[in-house]
C-alpha positions in Angstrom: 0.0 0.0 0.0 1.0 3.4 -0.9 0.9 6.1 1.2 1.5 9.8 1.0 1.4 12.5 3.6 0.3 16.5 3.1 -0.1 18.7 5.4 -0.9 22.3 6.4 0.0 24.5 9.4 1.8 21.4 11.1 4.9 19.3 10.8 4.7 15.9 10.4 6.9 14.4 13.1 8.4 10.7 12.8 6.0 9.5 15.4 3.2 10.8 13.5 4.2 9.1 10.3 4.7 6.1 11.8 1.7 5.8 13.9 -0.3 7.0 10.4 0.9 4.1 8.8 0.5 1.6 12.0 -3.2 2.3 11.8 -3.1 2.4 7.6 -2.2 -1.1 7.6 -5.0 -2.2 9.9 -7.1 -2.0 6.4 -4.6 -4.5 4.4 -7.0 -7.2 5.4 -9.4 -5.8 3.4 -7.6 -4.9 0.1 -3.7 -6.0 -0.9 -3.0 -3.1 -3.0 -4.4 0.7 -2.9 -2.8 4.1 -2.7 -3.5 6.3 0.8 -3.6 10.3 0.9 -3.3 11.6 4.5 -4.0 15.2 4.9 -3.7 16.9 8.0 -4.5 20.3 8.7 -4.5 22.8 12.0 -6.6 25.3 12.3 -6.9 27.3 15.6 -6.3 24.3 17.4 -8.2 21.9 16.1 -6.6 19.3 14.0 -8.4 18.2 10.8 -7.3 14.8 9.5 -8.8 13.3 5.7 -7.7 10.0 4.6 -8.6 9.4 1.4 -7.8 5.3 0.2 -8.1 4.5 -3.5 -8.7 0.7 -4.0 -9.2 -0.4 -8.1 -10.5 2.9 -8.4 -13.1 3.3 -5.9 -12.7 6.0 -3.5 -13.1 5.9 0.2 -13.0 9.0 2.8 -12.3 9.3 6.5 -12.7 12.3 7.8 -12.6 14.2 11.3 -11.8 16.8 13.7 -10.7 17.3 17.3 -8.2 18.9 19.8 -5.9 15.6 19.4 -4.7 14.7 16.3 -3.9 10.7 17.4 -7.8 10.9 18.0 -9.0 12.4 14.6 -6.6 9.6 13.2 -8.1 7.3 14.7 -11.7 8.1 13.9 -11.3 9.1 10.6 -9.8 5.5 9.9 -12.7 3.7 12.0 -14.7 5.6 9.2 -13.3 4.2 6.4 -13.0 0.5 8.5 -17.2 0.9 8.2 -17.2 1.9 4.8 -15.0 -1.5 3.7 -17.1 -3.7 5.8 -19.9 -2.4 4.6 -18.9 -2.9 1.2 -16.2 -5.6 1.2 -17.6 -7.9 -1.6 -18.0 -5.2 -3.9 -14.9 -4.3 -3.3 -13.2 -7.8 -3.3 -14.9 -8.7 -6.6 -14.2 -5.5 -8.6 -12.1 -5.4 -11.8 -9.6 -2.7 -11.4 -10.2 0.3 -13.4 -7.4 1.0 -16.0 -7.3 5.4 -16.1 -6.4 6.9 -19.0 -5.6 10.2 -19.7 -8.4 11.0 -21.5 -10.8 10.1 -19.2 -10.4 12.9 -16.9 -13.4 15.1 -16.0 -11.9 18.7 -16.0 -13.9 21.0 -14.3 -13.0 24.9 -15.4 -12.7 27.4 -12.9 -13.9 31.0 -13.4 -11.7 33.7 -13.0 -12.9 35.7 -9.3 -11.1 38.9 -10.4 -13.1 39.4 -13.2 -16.5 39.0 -11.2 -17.6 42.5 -9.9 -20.8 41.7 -8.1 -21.6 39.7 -4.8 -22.4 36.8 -7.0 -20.8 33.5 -4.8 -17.8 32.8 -6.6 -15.7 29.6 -7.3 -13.2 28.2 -5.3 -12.0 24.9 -5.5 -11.4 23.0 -8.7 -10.9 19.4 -9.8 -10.2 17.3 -12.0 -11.6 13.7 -11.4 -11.4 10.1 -13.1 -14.3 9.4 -15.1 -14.8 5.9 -15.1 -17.5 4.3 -16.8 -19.8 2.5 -14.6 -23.4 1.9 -13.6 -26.4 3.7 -11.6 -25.7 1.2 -9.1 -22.0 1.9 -8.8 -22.0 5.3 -9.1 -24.8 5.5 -5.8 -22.9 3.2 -3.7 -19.0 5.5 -4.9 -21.7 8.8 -3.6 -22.1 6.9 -0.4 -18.8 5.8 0.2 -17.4 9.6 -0.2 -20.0 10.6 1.9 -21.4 13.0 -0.7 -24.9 14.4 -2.0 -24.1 14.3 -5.5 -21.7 12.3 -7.6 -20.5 13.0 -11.1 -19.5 9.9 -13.6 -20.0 8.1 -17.2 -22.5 6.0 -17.3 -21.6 2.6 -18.9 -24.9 2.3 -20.3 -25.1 5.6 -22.4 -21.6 6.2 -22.3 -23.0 10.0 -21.1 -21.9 12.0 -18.3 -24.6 11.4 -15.5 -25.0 12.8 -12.1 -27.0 11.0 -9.1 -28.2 12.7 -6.2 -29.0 12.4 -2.8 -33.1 13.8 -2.7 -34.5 15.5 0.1 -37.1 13.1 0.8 -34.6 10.0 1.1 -34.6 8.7 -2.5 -31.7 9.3 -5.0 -32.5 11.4 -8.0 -30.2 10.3 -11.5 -29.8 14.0 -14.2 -28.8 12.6 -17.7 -28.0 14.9 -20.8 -31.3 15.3 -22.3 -30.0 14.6 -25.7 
């Protein structure tokens, strides 16, 4: 398993590292191979830890906040522990998902300076891997991020689809109305 470390307004001390990766390779029982982004963050003395695990190209997130950082650790990896369990066969028996290039989903950013009323503006941008797959899939990748919407190609149409997380429970599916 592969893991990197970022982080923001702290130092990542040797005893941190290690005890990151201690409680990373509690999941190995669960997956062999996958690729780990830690990211911790400090702000005003709160310590903000997201673990994000990428296994055959599903996506898992831990996330969580608190005073102690060996405590958001923890939790946000008993997150991602639920997660597996709760969708270990699916995860055992999925083909891995070969990205190519081209089958990034860019997402452009606007320019702020050139927006001169109080209009919200855009702040974040990404680019994520568009794998084809099904309604199913792409409800069960939305609940695994812990999300309300999530963005993919539809295997079936081989369109760019969204599903949604509805107000009254239910999940809503947008396809391009062509």
């Amino acid at each position: 398993m592969r893991v990197n470390i970022f982080a923001k307004n702290i130092t990542v001390t040797d005893a941190i590292k290690e005890y990151s990766e201690k409680k990373i390779s509690k999941l190995e029982k669960y997956f062999e191979d996958g690729d780990v982004q830690i990211n911790f963050e400090v702000v005003k003395n709160i310590h903000i830890v997201e673990i994000l695990v990428d296994v055959k190209g599903m996506f898992l997130k831990g996330f969580d906040r608190s005073e102690d950082l060996y405590t958001s650790i923890d939790y946000a990896i008993d997150k991602i522990e639920k997660q597996l369990v709760k969708y270990r066969d699916k995860i055992r028996t999925r083909k891995p998902y070969n990205h190519k290039p081209e089958d990034t989903l860019f997402m452009d950013v606007y320019d702020t300076d050139t927006i001169h009323d109080d209009s919200p503006s855009i702040v974040i941008s990404k680019s994520i891997p568009s794998k084809p797959m099904d309604i199913d899939e792409a409800v069960m990748q939305m609940n695994l991020l812990n999300k309300e919407f999530f963005v993919f190609n539809n295997i079936d149409g081989n369109e760019i689809n969204v599903v949604y997380k509805r107000d009254d429970g239910n999940i809503g599916l947008i396809k391009d109305g062509h």
